[in-house]
C-alpha positions as a Python dict, from the first residue, in 0.01 Angstrom:
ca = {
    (1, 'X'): (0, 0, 0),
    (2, 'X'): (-122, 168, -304),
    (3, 'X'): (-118, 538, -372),
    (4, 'X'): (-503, 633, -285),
    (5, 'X'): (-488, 404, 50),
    (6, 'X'): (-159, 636, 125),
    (7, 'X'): (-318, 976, 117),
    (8, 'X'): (-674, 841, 264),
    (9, 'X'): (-731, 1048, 616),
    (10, 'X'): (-595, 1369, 484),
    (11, 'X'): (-766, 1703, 447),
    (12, 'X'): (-496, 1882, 200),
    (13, 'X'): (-302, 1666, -73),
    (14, 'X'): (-111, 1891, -270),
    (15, 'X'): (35, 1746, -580),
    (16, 'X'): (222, 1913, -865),
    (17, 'X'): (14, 2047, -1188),
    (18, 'X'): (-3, 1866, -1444),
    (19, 'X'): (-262, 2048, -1657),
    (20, 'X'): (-281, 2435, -1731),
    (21, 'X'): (-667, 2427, -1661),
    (22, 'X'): (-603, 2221, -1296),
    (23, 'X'): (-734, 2529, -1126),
    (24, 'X'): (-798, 2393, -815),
    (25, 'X'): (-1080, 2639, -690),
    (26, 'X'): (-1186, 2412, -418),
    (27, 'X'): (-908, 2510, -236),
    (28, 'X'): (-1001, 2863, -276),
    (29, 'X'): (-1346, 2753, -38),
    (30, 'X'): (-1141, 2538, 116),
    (31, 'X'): (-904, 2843, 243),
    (32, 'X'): (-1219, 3065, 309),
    (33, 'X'): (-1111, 3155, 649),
    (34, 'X'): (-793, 3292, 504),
    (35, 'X'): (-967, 3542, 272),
    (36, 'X'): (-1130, 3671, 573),
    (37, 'X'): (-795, 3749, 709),
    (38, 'X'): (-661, 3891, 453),
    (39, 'X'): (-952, 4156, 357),
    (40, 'X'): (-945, 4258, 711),
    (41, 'X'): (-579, 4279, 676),
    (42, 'X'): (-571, 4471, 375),
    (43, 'X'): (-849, 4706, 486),
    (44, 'X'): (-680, 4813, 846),
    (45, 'X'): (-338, 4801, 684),
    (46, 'X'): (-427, 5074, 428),
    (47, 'X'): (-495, 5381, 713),
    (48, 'X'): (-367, 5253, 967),
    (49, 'X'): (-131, 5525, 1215),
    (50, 'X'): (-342, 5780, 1016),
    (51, 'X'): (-502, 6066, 1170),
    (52, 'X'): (-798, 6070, 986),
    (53, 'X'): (-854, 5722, 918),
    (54, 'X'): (-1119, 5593, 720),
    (55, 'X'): (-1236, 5918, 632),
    (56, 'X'): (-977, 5931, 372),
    (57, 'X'): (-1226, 5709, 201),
    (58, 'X'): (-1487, 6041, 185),
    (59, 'X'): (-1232, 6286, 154),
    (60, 'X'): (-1052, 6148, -163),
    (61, 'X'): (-1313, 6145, -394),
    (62, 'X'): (-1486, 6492, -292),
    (63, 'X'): (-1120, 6634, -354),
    (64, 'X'): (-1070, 6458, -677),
    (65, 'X'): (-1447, 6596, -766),
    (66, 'X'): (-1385, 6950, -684),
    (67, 'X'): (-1077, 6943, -872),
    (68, 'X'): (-1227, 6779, -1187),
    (69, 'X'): (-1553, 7056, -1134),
    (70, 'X'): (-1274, 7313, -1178),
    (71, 'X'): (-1046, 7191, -1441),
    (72, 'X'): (-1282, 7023, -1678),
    (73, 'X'): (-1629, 7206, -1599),
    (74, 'X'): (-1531, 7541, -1533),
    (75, 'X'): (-1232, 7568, -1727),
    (76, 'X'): (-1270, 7379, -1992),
    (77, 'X'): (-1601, 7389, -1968),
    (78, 'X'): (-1718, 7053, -2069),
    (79, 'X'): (-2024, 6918, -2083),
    (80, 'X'): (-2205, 6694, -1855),
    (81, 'X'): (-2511, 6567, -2032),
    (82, 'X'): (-2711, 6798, -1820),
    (83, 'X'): (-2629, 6636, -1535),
    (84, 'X'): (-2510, 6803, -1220),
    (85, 'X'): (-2127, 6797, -1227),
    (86, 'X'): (-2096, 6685, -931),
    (87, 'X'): (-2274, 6397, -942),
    (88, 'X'): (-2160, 6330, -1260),
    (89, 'X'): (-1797, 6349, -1136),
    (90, 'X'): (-1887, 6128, -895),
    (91, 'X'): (-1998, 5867, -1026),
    (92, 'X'): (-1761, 5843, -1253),
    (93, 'X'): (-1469, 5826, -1014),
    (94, 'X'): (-1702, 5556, -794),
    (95, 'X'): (-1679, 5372, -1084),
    (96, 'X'): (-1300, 5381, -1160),
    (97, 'X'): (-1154, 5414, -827),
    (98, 'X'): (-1259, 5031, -747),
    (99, 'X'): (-1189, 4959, -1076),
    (100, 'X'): (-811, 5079, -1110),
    (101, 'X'): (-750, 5025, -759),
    (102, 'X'): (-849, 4664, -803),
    (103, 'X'): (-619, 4657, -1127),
    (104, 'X'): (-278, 4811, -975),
    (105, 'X'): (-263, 4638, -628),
    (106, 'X'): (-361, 4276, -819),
    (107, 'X'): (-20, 4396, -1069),
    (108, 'X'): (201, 4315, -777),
    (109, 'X'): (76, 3995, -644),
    (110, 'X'): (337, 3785, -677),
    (111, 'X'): (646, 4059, -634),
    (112, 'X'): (524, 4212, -314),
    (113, 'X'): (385, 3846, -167),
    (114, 'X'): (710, 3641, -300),
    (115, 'X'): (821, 3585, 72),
    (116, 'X'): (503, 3420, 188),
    (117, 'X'): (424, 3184, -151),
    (118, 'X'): (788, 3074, -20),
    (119, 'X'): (706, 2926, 309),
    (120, 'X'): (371, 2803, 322),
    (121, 'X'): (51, 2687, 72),
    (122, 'X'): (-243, 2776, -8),
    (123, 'X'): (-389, 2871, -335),
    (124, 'X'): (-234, 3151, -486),
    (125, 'X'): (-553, 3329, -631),
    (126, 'X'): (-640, 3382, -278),
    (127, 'X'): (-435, 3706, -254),
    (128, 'X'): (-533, 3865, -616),
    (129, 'X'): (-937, 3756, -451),
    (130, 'X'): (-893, 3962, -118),
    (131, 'X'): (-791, 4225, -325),
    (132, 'X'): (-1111, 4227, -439),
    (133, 'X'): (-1328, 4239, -180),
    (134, 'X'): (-1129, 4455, 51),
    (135, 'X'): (-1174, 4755, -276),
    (136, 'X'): (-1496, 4651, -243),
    (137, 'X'): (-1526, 4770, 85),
    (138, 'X'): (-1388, 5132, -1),
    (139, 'X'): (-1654, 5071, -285),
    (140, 'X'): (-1927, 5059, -60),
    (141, 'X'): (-1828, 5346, 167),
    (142, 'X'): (-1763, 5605, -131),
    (143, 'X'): (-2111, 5425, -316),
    (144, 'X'): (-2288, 5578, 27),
    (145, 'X'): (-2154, 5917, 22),
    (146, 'X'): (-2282, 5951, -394),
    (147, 'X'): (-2564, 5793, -308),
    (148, 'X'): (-2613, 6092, -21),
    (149, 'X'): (-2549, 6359, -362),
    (150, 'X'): (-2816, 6146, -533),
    (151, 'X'): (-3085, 6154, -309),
    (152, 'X'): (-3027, 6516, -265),
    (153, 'X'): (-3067, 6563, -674),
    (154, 'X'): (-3320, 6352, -684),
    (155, 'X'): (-3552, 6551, -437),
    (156, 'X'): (-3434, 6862, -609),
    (157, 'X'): (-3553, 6729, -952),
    (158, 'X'): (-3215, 6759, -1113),
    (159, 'X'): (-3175, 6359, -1184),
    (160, 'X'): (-3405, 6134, -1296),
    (161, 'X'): (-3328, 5773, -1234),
    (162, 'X'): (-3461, 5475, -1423),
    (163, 'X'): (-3501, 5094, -1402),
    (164, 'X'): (-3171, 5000, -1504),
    (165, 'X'): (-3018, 5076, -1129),
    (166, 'X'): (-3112, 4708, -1129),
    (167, 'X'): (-2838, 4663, -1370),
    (168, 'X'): (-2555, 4774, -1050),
    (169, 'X'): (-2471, 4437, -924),
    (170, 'X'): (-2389, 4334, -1282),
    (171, 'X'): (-2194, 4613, -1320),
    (172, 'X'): (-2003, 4552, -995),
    (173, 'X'): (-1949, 4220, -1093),
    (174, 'X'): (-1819, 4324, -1431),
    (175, 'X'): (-1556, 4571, -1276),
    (176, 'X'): (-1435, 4336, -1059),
    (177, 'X'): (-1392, 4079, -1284),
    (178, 'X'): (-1182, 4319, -1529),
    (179, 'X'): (-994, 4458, -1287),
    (180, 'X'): (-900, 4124, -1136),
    (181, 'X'): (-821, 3961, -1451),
    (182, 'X'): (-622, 4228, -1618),
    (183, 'X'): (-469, 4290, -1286),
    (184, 'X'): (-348, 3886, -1269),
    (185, 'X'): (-200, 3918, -1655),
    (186, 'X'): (27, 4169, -1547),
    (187, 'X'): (112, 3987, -1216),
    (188, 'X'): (164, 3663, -1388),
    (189, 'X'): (410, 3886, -1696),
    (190, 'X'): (585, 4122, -1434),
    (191, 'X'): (757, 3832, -1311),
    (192, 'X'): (970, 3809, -1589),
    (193, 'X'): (927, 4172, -1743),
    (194, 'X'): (933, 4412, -1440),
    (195, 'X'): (963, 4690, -1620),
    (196, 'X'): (536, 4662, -1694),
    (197, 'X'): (535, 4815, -1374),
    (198, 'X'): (586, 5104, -1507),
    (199, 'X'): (425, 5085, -1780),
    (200, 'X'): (105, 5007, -1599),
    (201, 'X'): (155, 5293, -1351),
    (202, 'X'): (100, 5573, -1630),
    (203, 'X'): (-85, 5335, -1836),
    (204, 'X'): (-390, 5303, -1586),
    (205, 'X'): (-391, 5716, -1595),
    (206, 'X'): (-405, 5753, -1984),
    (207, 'X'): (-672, 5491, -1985),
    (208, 'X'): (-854, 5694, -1738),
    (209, 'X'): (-885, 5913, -2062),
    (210, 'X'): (-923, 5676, -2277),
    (211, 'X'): (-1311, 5617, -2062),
    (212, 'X'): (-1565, 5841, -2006),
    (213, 'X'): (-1489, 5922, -1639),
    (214, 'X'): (-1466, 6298, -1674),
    (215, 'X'): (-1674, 6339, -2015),
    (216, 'X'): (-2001, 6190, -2150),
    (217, 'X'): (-1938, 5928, -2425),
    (218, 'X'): (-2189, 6189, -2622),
    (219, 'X'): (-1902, 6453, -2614),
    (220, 'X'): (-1653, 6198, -2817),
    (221, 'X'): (-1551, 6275, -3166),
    (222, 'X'): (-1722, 6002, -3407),
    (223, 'X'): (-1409, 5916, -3583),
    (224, 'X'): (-1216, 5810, -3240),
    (225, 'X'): (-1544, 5683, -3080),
    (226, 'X'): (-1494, 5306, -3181),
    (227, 'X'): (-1144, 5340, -2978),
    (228, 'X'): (-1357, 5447, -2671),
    (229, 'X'): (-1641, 5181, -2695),
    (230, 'X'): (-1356, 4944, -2736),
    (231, 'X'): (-1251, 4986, -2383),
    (232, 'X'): (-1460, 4722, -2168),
    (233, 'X'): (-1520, 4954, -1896),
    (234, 'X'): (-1639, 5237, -2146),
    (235, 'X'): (-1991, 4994, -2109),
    (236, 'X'): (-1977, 4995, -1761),
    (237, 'X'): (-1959, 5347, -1673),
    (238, 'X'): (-2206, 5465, -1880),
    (239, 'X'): (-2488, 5208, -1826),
    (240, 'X'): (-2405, 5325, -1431),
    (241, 'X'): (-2497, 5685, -1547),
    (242, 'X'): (-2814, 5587, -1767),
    (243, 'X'): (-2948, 5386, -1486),
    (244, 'X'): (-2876, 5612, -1156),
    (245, 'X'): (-2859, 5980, -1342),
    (246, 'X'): (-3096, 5910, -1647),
    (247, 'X'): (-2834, 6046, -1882),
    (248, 'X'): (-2578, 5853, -2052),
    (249, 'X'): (-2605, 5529, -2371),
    (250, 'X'): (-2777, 5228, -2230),
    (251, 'X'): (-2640, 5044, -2591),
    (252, 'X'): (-2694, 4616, -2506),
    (253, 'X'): (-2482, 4585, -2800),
    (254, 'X'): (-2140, 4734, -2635),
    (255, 'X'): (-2244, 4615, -2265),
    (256, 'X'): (-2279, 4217, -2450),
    (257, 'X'): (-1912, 4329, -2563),
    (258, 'X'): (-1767, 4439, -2236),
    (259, 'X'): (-1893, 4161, -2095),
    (260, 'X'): (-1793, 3895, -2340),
    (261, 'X'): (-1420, 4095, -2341),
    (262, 'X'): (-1428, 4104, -1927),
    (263, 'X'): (-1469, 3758, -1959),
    (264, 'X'): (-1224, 3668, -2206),
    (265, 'X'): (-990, 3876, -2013),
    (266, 'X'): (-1032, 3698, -1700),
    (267, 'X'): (-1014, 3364, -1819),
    (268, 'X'): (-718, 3430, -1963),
    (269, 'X'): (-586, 3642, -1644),
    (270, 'X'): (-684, 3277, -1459),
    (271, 'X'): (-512, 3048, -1664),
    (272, 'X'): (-175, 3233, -1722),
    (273, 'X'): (-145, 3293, -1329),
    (274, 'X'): (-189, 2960, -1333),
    (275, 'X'): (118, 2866, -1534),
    (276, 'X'): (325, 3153, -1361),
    (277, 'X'): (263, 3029, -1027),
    (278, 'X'): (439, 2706, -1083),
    (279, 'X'): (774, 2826, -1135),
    (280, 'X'): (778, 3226, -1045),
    (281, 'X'): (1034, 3177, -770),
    (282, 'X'): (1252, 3081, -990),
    (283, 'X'): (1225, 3449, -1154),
    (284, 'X'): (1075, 3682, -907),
}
Protein backbone atom coordinates (compact mmCIF):
# COMPACT_ATOMS: atom_id res chain seq x y z
CA UNK A 1 0.00 0.00 0.00
CA UNK A 2 1.52 3.12 -1.22
CA UNK A 3 1.94 6.32 0.71
CA UNK A 4 -1.20 8.45 -0.73
CA UNK A 5 -3.62 5.21 -0.40
CA UNK A 6 -2.23 5.27 3.45
CA UNK A 7 -3.30 8.72 4.46
CA UNK A 8 -6.62 8.66 2.10
CA UNK A 9 -9.80 9.13 4.69
CA UNK A 10 -8.04 11.60 6.86
CA UNK A 11 -8.96 15.18 7.61
CA UNK A 12 -5.42 16.39 9.22
CA UNK A 13 -1.99 14.90 7.81
CA UNK A 14 0.65 16.64 9.44
CA UNK A 15 4.03 16.07 7.99
CA UNK A 16 7.36 17.72 8.81
CA UNK A 17 8.50 21.03 6.74
CA UNK A 18 10.45 20.72 4.31
CA UNK A 19 10.40 24.19 2.74
CA UNK A 20 10.71 27.65 4.60
CA UNK A 21 7.73 29.04 2.44
CA UNK A 22 5.39 25.63 3.37
CA UNK A 23 3.12 27.99 5.22
CA UNK A 24 0.36 25.93 5.50
CA UNK A 25 -2.49 28.65 5.80
CA UNK A 26 -5.18 26.22 5.07
CA UNK A 27 -4.88 25.00 8.30
CA UNK A 28 -5.29 28.40 9.66
CA UNK A 29 -9.26 28.11 7.96
CA UNK A 30 -9.08 24.85 8.70
CA UNK A 31 -8.70 25.70 12.65
CA UNK A 32 -11.28 28.60 12.33
CA UNK A 33 -13.27 27.46 15.20
CA UNK A 34 -10.20 27.71 17.33
CA UNK A 35 -9.60 31.42 16.62
CA UNK A 36 -13.01 31.95 17.83
CA UNK A 37 -11.99 30.51 21.08
CA UNK A 38 -9.21 32.08 21.55
CA UNK A 39 -10.40 35.88 20.85
CA UNK A 40 -13.15 35.23 23.22
CA UNK A 41 -10.58 33.88 25.49
CA UNK A 42 -8.27 36.60 25.25
CA UNK A 43 -10.98 39.27 25.45
CA UNK A 44 -12.74 37.90 28.90
CA UNK A 45 -9.33 36.92 30.22
CA UNK A 46 -8.01 40.53 30.07
CA UNK A 47 -10.78 42.12 32.87
CA UNK A 48 -11.88 39.50 34.13
CA UNK A 49 -12.44 39.59 38.47
CA UNK A 50 -12.32 43.38 37.72
CA UNK A 51 -14.63 45.74 39.18
CA UNK A 52 -15.07 47.86 36.44
CA UNK A 53 -14.76 45.62 33.65
CA UNK A 54 -14.84 46.59 30.23
CA UNK A 55 -15.02 50.06 31.04
CA UNK A 56 -11.38 50.05 31.51
CA UNK A 57 -11.53 50.10 27.75
CA UNK A 58 -13.18 53.98 28.04
CA UNK A 59 -11.43 54.91 30.98
CA UNK A 60 -7.78 54.28 29.76
CA UNK A 61 -7.63 56.37 26.98
CA UNK A 62 -9.65 59.50 28.47
CA UNK A 63 -6.92 59.23 31.35
CA UNK A 64 -4.03 58.92 29.04
CA UNK A 65 -5.77 62.08 27.06
CA UNK A 66 -6.16 64.28 29.99
CA UNK A 67 -2.76 63.60 30.99
CA UNK A 68 -1.18 64.25 27.53
CA UNK A 69 -3.76 67.70 27.40
CA UNK A 70 -1.76 68.66 30.51
CA UNK A 71 1.76 67.73 29.94
CA UNK A 72 2.18 68.42 26.28
CA UNK A 73 -0.69 71.13 25.58
CA UNK A 74 -0.71 73.08 28.55
CA UNK A 75 2.66 72.73 29.66
CA UNK A 76 4.55 72.48 27.00
CA UNK A 77 2.28 73.95 25.08
CA UNK A 78 2.46 72.22 21.82
CA UNK A 79 0.70 72.58 19.00
CA UNK A 80 -2.12 70.69 17.60
CA UNK A 81 -2.63 71.78 14.03
CA UNK A 82 -5.63 73.66 15.19
CA UNK A 83 -7.25 70.84 16.11
CA UNK A 84 -9.01 70.35 19.39
CA UNK A 85 -6.55 68.60 21.75
CA UNK A 86 -8.60 66.38 22.70
CA UNK A 87 -9.52 64.93 19.77
CA UNK A 88 -6.32 65.18 18.55
CA UNK A 89 -5.00 63.19 21.57
CA UNK A 90 -7.35 60.87 20.82
CA UNK A 91 -6.93 59.82 17.91
CA UNK A 92 -3.67 59.48 18.17
CA UNK A 93 -3.67 57.06 21.07
CA UNK A 94 -6.75 55.07 19.02
CA UNK A 95 -4.28 54.67 16.65
CA UNK A 96 -1.30 53.35 18.74
CA UNK A 97 -2.98 51.60 21.47
CA UNK A 98 -4.12 48.71 18.88
CA UNK A 99 -1.10 49.15 17.29
CA UNK A 100 1.51 48.54 20.25
CA UNK A 101 -0.81 46.41 22.00
CA UNK A 102 -0.95 44.17 18.98
CA UNK A 103 3.01 44.39 18.82
CA UNK A 104 3.92 43.46 22.66
CA UNK A 105 1.38 40.61 23.37
CA UNK A 106 2.40 38.95 19.65
CA UNK A 107 6.44 39.38 21.31
CA UNK A 108 5.59 36.56 23.63
CA UNK A 109 3.90 34.04 21.55
CA UNK A 110 5.88 31.33 21.77
CA UNK A 111 7.38 31.93 25.60
CA UNK A 112 4.07 32.40 27.30
CA UNK A 113 2.20 29.52 24.91
CA UNK A 114 5.36 26.97 25.08
CA UNK A 115 3.20 24.51 27.24
CA UNK A 116 0.36 24.16 24.79
CA UNK A 117 2.58 24.02 21.23
CA UNK A 118 3.90 20.97 23.50
CA UNK A 119 0.89 18.83 23.67
CA UNK A 120 -1.28 19.31 20.87
CA UNK A 121 -1.30 20.84 16.94
CA UNK A 122 -2.56 23.20 15.22
CA UNK A 123 -0.98 25.94 13.30
CA UNK A 124 1.05 28.08 15.24
CA UNK A 125 0.10 31.52 13.60
CA UNK A 126 -3.21 30.90 15.07
CA UNK A 127 -2.23 32.45 18.45
CA UNK A 128 -0.10 35.63 17.05
CA UNK A 129 -3.88 35.91 14.62
CA UNK A 130 -6.26 36.00 17.75
CA UNK A 131 -4.12 38.48 18.99
CA UNK A 132 -5.26 40.40 16.43
CA UNK A 133 -8.63 40.42 16.38
CA UNK A 134 -9.26 40.30 20.06
CA UNK A 135 -7.13 44.22 20.01
CA UNK A 136 -9.37 44.71 17.50
CA UNK A 137 -12.15 44.46 19.61
CA UNK A 138 -10.76 47.06 22.27
CA UNK A 139 -10.21 48.93 18.84
CA UNK A 140 -13.66 49.15 18.13
CA UNK A 141 -14.91 50.07 21.58
CA UNK A 142 -12.29 53.04 22.12
CA UNK A 143 -12.98 53.93 17.94
CA UNK A 144 -16.81 54.55 19.40
CA UNK A 145 -16.06 56.66 22.28
CA UNK A 146 -13.65 59.20 19.67
CA UNK A 147 -16.03 58.86 17.34
CA UNK A 148 -18.69 60.30 20.23
CA UNK A 149 -15.74 63.52 20.60
CA UNK A 150 -16.01 63.72 16.80
CA UNK A 151 -19.45 64.09 16.22
CA UNK A 152 -19.57 66.52 18.99
CA UNK A 153 -16.66 68.74 17.05
CA UNK A 154 -18.09 68.24 14.13
CA UNK A 155 -21.56 69.86 15.05
CA UNK A 156 -19.60 72.50 16.84
CA UNK A 157 -17.63 73.37 13.63
CA UNK A 158 -14.27 72.75 15.18
CA UNK A 159 -13.31 69.67 12.67
CA UNK A 160 -13.80 69.38 9.31
CA UNK A 161 -13.65 65.91 7.91
CA UNK A 162 -12.90 64.91 4.36
CA UNK A 163 -13.16 61.97 1.90
CA UNK A 164 -10.26 60.15 2.93
CA UNK A 165 -12.24 58.54 6.17
CA UNK A 166 -12.69 56.04 3.34
CA UNK A 167 -9.07 55.42 3.64
CA UNK A 168 -9.82 53.74 7.65
CA UNK A 169 -10.13 50.16 6.75
CA UNK A 170 -6.80 50.42 4.92
CA UNK A 171 -5.38 51.92 7.66
CA UNK A 172 -6.68 49.26 10.07
CA UNK A 173 -5.45 46.77 7.92
CA UNK A 174 -2.04 48.39 7.75
CA UNK A 175 -1.70 48.53 11.65
CA UNK A 176 -2.53 45.23 12.05
CA UNK A 177 -0.41 43.92 9.68
CA UNK A 178 2.72 45.88 11.27
CA UNK A 179 1.97 45.15 14.48
CA UNK A 180 1.53 41.46 13.78
CA UNK A 181 4.53 41.08 11.76
CA UNK A 182 6.97 42.99 13.84
CA UNK A 183 5.33 41.44 16.78
CA UNK A 184 6.12 37.62 15.19
CA UNK A 185 10.03 38.77 14.45
CA UNK A 186 10.53 39.31 17.93
CA UNK A 187 8.57 36.13 18.97
CA UNK A 188 10.35 34.02 16.51
CA UNK A 189 14.21 35.94 17.93
CA UNK A 190 13.18 35.96 21.73
CA UNK A 191 13.42 32.38 21.66
CA UNK A 192 16.93 32.37 21.52
CA UNK A 193 17.71 36.07 22.70
CA UNK A 194 15.30 36.73 25.66
CA UNK A 195 16.78 39.53 26.66
CA UNK A 196 14.68 41.53 23.43
CA UNK A 197 12.13 41.45 25.90
CA UNK A 198 13.38 44.05 27.32
CA UNK A 199 14.48 45.74 24.87
CA UNK A 200 11.10 45.83 23.25
CA UNK A 201 9.37 46.87 26.49
CA UNK A 202 11.08 50.48 26.49
CA UNK A 203 11.61 50.25 22.89
CA UNK A 204 7.76 50.36 21.97
CA UNK A 205 7.66 53.68 24.42
CA UNK A 206 10.58 55.62 22.68
CA UNK A 207 9.01 54.75 19.39
CA UNK A 208 5.86 56.17 20.67
CA UNK A 209 8.10 59.37 20.23
CA UNK A 210 9.62 58.53 17.51
CA UNK A 211 5.53 58.93 15.74
CA UNK A 212 3.41 61.64 15.76
CA UNK A 213 1.01 60.45 18.50
CA UNK A 214 1.28 63.48 20.75
CA UNK A 215 2.60 66.13 18.04
CA UNK A 216 1.65 66.96 14.41
CA UNK A 217 4.28 65.72 11.90
CA UNK A 218 4.13 69.71 10.94
CA UNK A 219 5.77 70.48 14.40
CA UNK A 220 9.01 68.16 13.45
CA UNK A 221 12.33 69.73 12.87
CA UNK A 222 13.23 69.31 8.98
CA UNK A 223 16.60 67.93 9.59
CA UNK A 224 15.20 64.82 11.83
CA UNK A 225 11.94 64.65 9.76
CA UNK A 226 13.19 61.84 7.30
CA UNK A 227 13.80 59.70 10.70
CA UNK A 228 10.04 60.27 11.48
CA UNK A 229 8.54 59.53 7.96
CA UNK A 230 10.75 56.53 8.13
CA UNK A 231 8.65 54.96 10.75
CA UNK A 232 5.78 52.92 8.87
CA UNK A 233 3.19 53.94 11.21
CA UNK A 234 4.27 57.74 10.96
CA UNK A 235 1.87 57.24 7.44
CA UNK A 236 -0.76 55.77 9.21
CA UNK A 237 -1.45 58.13 11.89
CA UNK A 238 -1.45 61.02 10.04
CA UNK A 239 -3.54 60.04 6.96
CA UNK A 240 -6.13 58.98 10.09
CA UNK A 241 -5.96 62.74 11.13
CA UNK A 242 -6.20 64.28 7.47
CA UNK A 243 -9.15 62.14 6.76
CA UNK A 244 -11.35 62.27 10.17
CA UNK A 245 -9.94 65.88 11.61
CA UNK A 246 -9.04 67.63 8.22
CA UNK A 247 -5.62 68.48 9.57
CA UNK A 248 -2.61 66.49 9.20
CA UNK A 249 -0.18 65.32 5.52
CA UNK A 250 -2.24 63.14 3.30
CA UNK A 251 1.50 62.52 1.31
CA UNK A 252 0.67 59.01 -1.22
CA UNK A 253 4.30 59.01 -1.48
CA UNK A 254 5.11 57.98 2.38
CA UNK A 255 1.63 56.00 2.79
CA UNK A 256 3.00 53.75 -0.73
CA UNK A 257 6.15 53.44 1.73
CA UNK A 258 4.47 52.33 4.88
CA UNK A 259 2.70 50.12 3.09
CA UNK A 260 5.34 48.54 0.93
CA UNK A 261 7.61 48.46 4.50
CA UNK A 262 4.35 46.89 6.50
CA UNK A 263 4.47 44.46 3.99
CA UNK A 264 7.97 43.64 3.80
CA UNK A 265 7.86 43.45 7.47
CA UNK A 266 5.24 40.95 7.64
CA UNK A 267 6.40 38.70 5.15
CA UNK A 268 9.36 38.48 6.74
CA UNK A 269 7.63 38.28 10.40
CA UNK A 270 5.72 35.06 8.46
CA UNK A 271 8.49 33.30 7.18
CA UNK A 272 10.99 33.48 10.15
CA UNK A 273 8.10 32.23 12.59
CA UNK A 274 7.99 29.80 10.28
CA UNK A 275 11.51 28.48 10.68
CA UNK A 276 11.37 29.13 14.57
CA UNK A 277 8.43 27.07 15.04
CA UNK A 278 10.10 23.93 13.93
CA UNK A 279 12.56 23.59 16.53
CA UNK A 280 11.74 26.39 19.41
CA UNK A 281 11.22 23.73 22.06
CA UNK A 282 14.35 22.87 21.79
CA UNK A 283 15.30 26.59 23.06
CA UNK A 284 12.35 28.11 24.72
Amino acid sequence: MNNTETIKGWDIVIEPKNSLFSLNLKDVWRYRDLLQLLVKRDFISIYKQTILGPLWFFIQPLLTTAMYLLIFNKVANLSTDDVPPLLFYLAGITCWNYFSETLTKTSDTFITNASIFGKVYFPRLIIPLSIVFSSLIRLVIQFALFMIFWVYYIYQGAVQPNMYVLLFPVLLLMMAALGLGLGIIFSSLTTKYRDLRFLLSFGIQLLMFATPVVYPLSLAPEKYKWLIVANPFTAIIETFRYGFLGKGELNWMYLTYSAAATFIILIIGILLFNKVEKNFMDTV
